[in-house]
C-alpha positions in Angstrom: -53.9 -41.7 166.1 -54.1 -38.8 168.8 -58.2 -39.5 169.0 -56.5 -43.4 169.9 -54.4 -42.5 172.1 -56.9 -40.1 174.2 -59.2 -43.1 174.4 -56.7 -45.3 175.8 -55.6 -42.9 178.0 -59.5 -41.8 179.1 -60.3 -45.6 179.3 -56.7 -46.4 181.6 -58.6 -43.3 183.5 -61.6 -45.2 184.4 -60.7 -48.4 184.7 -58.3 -46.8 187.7 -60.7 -44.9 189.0 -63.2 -48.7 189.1 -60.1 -50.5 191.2 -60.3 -47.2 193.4 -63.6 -47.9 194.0 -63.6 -51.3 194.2 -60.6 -51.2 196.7 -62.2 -48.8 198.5 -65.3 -50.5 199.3 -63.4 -53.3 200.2 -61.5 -50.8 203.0 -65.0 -50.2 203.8 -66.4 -53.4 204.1 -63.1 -54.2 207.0 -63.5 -51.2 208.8 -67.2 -51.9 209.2 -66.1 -55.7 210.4 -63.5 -54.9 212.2 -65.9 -52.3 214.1 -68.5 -54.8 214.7 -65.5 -57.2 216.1 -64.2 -54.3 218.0 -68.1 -53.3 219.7 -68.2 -57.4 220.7 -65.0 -57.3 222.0 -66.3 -54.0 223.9 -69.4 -55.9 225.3 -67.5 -59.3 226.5 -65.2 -56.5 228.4 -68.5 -55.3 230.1 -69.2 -58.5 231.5 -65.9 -59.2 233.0 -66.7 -59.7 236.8 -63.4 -58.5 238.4 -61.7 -60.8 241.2 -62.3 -59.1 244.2 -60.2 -60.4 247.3 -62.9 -60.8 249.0 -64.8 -63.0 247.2 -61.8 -65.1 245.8 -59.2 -64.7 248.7 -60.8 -64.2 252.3 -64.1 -66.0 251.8 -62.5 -69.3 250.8 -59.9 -69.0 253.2 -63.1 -67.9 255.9 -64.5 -71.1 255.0 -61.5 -73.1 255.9 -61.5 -71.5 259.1 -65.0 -72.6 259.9 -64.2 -76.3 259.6 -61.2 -75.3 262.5 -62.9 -73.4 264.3 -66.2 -75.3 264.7 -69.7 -73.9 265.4 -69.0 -70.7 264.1 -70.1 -68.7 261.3 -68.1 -66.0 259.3 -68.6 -62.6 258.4 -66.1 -60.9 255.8 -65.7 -57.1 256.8 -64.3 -53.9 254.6 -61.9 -52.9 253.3 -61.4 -50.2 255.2 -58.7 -47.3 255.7 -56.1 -46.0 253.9 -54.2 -49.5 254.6 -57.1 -51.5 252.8 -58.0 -53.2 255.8 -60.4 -56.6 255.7 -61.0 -58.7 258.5 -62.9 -62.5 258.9 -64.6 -62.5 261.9 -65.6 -65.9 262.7 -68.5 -65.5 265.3 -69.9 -68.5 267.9 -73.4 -70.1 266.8 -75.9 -69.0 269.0 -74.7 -65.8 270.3 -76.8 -62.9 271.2 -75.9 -59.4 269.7 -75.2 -58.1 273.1 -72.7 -60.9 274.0 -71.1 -60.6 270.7 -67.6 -58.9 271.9 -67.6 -61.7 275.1 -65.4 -64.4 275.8 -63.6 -65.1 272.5 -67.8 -65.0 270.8 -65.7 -63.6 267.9 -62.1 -64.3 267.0 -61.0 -62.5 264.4 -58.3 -61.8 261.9 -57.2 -59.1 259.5 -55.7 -58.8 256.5 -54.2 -55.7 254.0 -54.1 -55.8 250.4 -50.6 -55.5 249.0 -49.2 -55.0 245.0 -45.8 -55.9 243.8 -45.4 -55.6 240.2 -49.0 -55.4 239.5 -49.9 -58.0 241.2 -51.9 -58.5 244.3 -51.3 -60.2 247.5 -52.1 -60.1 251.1 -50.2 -59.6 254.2 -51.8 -60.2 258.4 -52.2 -57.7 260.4 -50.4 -58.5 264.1 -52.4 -56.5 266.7 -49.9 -58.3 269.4 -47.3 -55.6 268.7 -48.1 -52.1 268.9 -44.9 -50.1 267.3 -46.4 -46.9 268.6 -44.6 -45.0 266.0 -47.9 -42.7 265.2 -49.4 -40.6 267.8 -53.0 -41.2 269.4 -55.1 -39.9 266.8 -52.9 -39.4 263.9 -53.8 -40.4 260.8 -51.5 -43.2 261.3 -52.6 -44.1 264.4 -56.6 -43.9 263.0 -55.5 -46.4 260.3 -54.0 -49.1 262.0 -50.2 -48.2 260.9 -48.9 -49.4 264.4 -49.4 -52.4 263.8 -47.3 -54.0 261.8 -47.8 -55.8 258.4 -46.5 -59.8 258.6 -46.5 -62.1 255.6 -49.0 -64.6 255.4 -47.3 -68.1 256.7 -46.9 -70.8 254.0 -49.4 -73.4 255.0 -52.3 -72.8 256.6 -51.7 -75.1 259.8 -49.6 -71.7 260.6 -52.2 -69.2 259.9 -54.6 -71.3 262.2 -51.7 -70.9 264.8 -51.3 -67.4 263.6 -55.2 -66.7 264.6 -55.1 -68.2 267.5 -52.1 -66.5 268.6 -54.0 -63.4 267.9 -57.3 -64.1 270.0 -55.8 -65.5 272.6 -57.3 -64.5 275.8 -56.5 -65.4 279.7 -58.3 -69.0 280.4 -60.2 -68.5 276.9 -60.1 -71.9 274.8 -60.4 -70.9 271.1 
């Protein structure tokens, strides 16, 4: 009876020790899919192109602007600064490099990248209005900061007025 009993008990032994095992490898078997799923997932998070405001913002709005502002070309420049300046320059056809900067040849506008609650937006910058509040050659001053920031208009009838404000120049039709 005691030989019995050590057999059942040897046997109850194993046969845990097999759903160990087999439990185990099935652990295994998971982790292994769930790292292959994890490394995929990796790799499709390499490829994510990331939505630059320049590409997905400014170049669509730049290409608006052309069909306004006829016979002209744009050019999407920055960002620069500590404000994250980017401007569209919309330059006249047919203008040599030296007469670039020439009667309204480019009329420009720029624009600083804004977050609120992670998400980001723009904001124009009015060059009509100098605050003055940094000195010539401050770091303020060197990055634009007296000019203020304005909200970008609603409809973009009044960002066309907005940019036309902005380039206005004595006797110059833009």
């Amino acid at each position: 009876m005691n030989k019995m009993k050590l057999q059942e008990i040897q046997k109850g032994y194993q046969r845990k020790q097999r759903l160990y095992r087999t439990k185990e490898k099935n652990f295994d078997k998971q982790i292994e899919n769930t790292e292959e799923v994890l490394e995929s997932l990796k790799n499709a998070k390499s490829k994510l192109t990331y939505p630059h405001h320049h590409d997905n913002y400014l170049k669509p709005l730049a290409l608006e602007l052309e069909k306004v502002f006829k016979n002209r070309s744009y050019s999407i420049l920055g960002p620069f600064g500590l404000n994250c300046e980017s401007s569209i320059w919309l330059t006249r056809n047919g203008v040599k490099e030296k007469d670039k900067f020439e009667n309204n040849n480019i009329i420009s506008i720029t624009f600083r990248l804004r977050h609120k609650d992670n998400e980001p937006y723009l904001v124009l910058v009015d060059h009509l209005k100098n605050t003055g509040t940094y000195q010539k050659g401050s770091l303020g001053e060197a990055n634009g900061d007296n000019y203020p920031s304005v909200d970008m208009p609603e409809t973009f009838e009044k960002l066309v007025k907005f940019v036309r404000r902005q380039n206005r120049k004595k006797n110059a039709k833009i």
